[in-house]
N, C-alpha and C positions, 0 to 999 in steps of 0.2 A: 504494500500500500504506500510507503515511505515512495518508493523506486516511482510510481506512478504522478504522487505530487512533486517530488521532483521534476520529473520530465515536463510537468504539465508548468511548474512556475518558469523552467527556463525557457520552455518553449513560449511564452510569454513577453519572457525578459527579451527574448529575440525577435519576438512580433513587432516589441516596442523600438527595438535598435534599428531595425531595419526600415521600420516607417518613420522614422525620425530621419533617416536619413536622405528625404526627396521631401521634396518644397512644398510641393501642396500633394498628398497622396495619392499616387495614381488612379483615377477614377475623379477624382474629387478637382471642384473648381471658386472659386469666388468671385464673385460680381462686382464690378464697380457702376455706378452711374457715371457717363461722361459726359454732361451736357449734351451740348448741341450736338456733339462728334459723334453721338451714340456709346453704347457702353464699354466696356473692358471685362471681357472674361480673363482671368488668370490661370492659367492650366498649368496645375504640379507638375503632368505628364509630359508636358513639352519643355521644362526645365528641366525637370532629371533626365532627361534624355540629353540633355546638354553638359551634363555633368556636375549640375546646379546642387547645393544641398541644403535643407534649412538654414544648418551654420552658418554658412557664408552671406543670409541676409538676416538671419532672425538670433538676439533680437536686438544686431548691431545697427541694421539699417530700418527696418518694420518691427517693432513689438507684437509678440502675440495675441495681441487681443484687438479682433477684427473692429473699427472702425477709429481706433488711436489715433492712428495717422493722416493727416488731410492731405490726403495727396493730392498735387493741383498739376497742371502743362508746366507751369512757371518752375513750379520747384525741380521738375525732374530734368527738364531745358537746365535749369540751375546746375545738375551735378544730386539732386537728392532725390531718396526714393529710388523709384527703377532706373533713373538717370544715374545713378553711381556705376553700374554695369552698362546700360541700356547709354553710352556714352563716345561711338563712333569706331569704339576701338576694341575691347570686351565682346559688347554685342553693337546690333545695328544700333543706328541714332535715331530716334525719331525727331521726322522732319517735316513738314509740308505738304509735302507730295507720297508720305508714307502712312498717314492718320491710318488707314484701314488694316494695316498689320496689327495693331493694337482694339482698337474701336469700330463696331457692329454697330450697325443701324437697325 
């Protein structure tokens, strides 16, 4: 019985490691409103695919706790938010003539 919760807590412990380790869990997305530009889905699935991992933005760049941060155009044009990565060189930059790589109508 011992031999059994064991398996069963570290197979857990490793549920937890291993989903900690992609951005937003595969399967799983979060919505932004974008104004006028329409919205912003966020898809975990398309970052860990890129080799993205929470660490690397959370929760040095975004804090856990969905709606914390105001993310605006300006700030991430700025350098903040997705713009720390999302910065020409990292990844694409958004630009003008890119609005719909990001934002759904």
């Amino acid at each position: 019985m011992r031999i059994i919760a064991a398996v069963f807590v570290v197979s857990v412990f490793m549920a937890m490691i291993v989903g900690s380790a992609l951005a937003v869990p595969v399967g799983k997305t979060i919505k932004f409103e974008g104004g006028g530009t329409g919205k912003v889905v966020f898809t975990g699935e398309m970052h860990a695919d890129k080799g993205v991992t929470c660490n690397d933005c959370h929760p040095k760049i975004f804090q856990m706790k969905k709606g914390r941060a105001k993310i605006t155009m300006g700030g991430i044009l700025a350098g903040k938010f997705c713009g720390e990565c999302h910065n020409g060189i990292k990844a694409f930059k958004p630009e003008s003539h890119n609005c719909a790589r990001c934002h759904n109508k």
